[in-house]
N, C-alpha and C positions, 0 to 999 in steps of 0.2 A: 593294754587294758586288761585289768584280772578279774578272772570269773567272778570274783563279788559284786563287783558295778555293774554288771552284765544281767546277774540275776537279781541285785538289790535293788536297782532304778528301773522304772515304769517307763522310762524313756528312752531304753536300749531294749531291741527285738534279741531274745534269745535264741541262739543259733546250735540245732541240734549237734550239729558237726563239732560244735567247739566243746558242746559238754562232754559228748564221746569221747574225745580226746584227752581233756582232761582226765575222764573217767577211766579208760584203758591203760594209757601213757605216764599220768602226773600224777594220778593219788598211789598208782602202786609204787613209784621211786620217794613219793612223801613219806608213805609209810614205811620204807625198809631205813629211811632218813630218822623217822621217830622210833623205831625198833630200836638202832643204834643208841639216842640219847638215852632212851631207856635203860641198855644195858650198861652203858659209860655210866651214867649220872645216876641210876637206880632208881626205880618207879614209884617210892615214898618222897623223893627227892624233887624227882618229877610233880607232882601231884600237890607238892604244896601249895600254898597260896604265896605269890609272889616270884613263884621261878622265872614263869614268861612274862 
């Protein structure tokens, strides 16, 4: 289950452990993940409407 449904539904208790984690663990490997496309693909490129 990904931290979206977790935090978007009222009917899933949010669990601080798993945001920690996310937050220590998975946004820093996302971000060196997006730095990458960045520098392949160039941040106009990126940015446009319609990339993702």
């Amino acid at each position: 289950m990904g931290l979206r449904n977790v935090v978007a539904h009222p009917y899933f208790a949010v669990d601080p452990e798993v945001v920690w984690v996310v937050a220590k663990e998975q946004a820093p490997m996302l971000k060196g993940i997006l730095q990458r496309i960045l520098e392949e693909e160039g941040e106009e490129r990126c940015l446009s409407p319609g990339f993702w």
